[in-house]
C-alpha positions as CSV (number, residue, x, y, z in Angstrom):
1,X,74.7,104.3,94.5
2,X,71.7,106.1,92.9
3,X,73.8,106.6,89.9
4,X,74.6,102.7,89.5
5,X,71.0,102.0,90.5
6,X,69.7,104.1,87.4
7,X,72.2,102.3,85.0
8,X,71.0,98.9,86.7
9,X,67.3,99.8,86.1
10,X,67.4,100.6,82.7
11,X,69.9,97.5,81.6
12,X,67.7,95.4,84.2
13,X,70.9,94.4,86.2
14,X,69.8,93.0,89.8
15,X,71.1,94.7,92.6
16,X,73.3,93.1,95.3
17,X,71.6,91.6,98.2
18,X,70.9,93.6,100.5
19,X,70.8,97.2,99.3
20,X,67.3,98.0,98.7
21,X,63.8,98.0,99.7
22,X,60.2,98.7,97.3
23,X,57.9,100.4,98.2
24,X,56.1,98.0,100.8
25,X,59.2,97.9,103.0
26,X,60.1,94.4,101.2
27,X,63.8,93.6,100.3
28,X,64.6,93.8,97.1
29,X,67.2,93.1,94.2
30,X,65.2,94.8,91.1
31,X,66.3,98.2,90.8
32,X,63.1,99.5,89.2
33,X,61.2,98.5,92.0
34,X,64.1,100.1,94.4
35,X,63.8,103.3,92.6
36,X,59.8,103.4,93.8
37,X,61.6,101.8,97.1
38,X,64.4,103.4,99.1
39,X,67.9,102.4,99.2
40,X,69.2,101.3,102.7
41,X,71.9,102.5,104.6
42,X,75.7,101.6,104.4
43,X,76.1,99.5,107.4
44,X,72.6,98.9,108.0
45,X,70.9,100.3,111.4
46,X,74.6,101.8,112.3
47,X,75.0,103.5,108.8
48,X,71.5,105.1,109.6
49,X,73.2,107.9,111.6
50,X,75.3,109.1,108.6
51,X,72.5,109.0,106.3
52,X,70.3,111.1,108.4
53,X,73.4,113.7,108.7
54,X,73.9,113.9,105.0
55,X,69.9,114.2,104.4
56,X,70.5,117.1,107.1
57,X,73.1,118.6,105.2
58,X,70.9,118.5,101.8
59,X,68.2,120.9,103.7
60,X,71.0,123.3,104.5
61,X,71.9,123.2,100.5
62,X,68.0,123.6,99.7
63,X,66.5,120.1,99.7
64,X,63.3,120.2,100.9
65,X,61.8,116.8,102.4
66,X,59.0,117.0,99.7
67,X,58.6,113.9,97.0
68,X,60.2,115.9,93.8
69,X,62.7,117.5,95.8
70,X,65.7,115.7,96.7
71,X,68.8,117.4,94.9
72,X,70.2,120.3,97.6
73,X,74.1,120.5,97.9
74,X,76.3,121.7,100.1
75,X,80.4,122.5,100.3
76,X,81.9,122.3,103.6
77,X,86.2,124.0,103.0
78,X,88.0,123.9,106.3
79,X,91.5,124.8,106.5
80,X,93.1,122.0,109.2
81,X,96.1,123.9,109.9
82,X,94.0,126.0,111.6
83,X,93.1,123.4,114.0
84,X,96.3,121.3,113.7
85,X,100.0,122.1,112.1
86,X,99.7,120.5,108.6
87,X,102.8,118.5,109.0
88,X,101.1,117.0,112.4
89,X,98.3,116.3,110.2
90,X,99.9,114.4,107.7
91,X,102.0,112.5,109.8
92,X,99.2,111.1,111.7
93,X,96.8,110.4,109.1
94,X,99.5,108.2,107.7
95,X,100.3,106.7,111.0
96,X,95.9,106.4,111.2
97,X,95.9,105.0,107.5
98,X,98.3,102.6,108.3
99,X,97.1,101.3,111.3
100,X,93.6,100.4,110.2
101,X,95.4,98.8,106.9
102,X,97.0,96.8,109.2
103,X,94.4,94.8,110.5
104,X,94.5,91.2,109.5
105,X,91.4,90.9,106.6
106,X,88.3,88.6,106.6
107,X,88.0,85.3,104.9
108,X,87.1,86.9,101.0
109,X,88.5,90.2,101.0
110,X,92.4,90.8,99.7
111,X,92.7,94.3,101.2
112,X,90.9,97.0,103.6
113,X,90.6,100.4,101.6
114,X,90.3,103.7,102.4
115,X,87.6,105.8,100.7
116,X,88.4,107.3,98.0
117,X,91.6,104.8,97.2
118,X,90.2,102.7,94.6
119,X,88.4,105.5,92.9
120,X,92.3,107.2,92.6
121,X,93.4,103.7,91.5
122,X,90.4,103.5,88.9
123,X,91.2,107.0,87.9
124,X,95.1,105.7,87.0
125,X,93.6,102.7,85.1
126,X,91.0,105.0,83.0
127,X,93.7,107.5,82.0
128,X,96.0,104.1,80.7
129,X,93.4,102.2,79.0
130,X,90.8,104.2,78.7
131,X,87.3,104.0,79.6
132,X,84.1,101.8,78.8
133,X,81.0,104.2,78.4
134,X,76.8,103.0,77.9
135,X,75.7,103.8,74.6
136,X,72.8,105.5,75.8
137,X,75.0,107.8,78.2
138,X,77.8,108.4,75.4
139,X,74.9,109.5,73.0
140,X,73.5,111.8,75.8
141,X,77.1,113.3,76.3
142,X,77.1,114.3,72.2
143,X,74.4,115.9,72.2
144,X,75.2,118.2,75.5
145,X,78.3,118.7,73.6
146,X,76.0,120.1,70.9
């Protein structure tokens, strides 16, 4: 999201309701005024919980909790068939997968996705047709390319 709302504050897009706050605590949809702001968390009070474990993540990879200094990263590599028999694993992510795919969907929405599926089915759709790319960005891109 801190991607989009970059792209959104320089082309002055609004934001969705919703997803942002300035910097007196008030809701907002100007993404300028988010970016002085915070962004709020997925799922509101219940998404809080993940947000605080990521941010807890980004000290292990070097972000300190200083204005300036957000960027830190870190790789978590597990091997699951240490834990499980891969097979197993497979098997019942599938059976997991389709299960919550399977729940009847609310008044609006078409389908429940998984993360990561419509970024694989965006990634099919690029590679046939190609991909739209800001000016500004595409310009940027030349001159790294140098």
């Amino acid at each position: 999201m801190a991607t989009e709302l970059q792209l959104r504050a320089r082309l002055g897009q609004p934001l969705p309701e919703g997803v942002a706050i300035d910097r007196d605590g008030q809701p907002t949809r100007d993404a300028t005024a988010a970016r002085e702001g915070a962004l709020l968390p997925f799922g509101g009070h219940k998404g809080f919980g993940l947000g605080l474990i990521v941010q807890a993540f980004g000290l292990l990879g070097g972000a300190a909790l200083v204005p300036g200094n957000d960027d830190g990263y870190v790789f978590i590599a597990f091997r699951p068939d240490l834990l499980v028999p891969l097979a197993d694993l497979k098997r019942d992510l599938a059976a997991l997968i389709a299960r919550v795919k399977a729940v009847p969907c609310q008044p609006g929405f078409a389908e429940i996705r998984i993360p990561g599926e419509q970024s694989a089915k965006n990634r099919q759709r690029h590679l046939r047709d190609g991909l739209d790319i800001d000016r500004l960005v595409y310009e940027r891109l030349e001159v790294l390319a140098g």
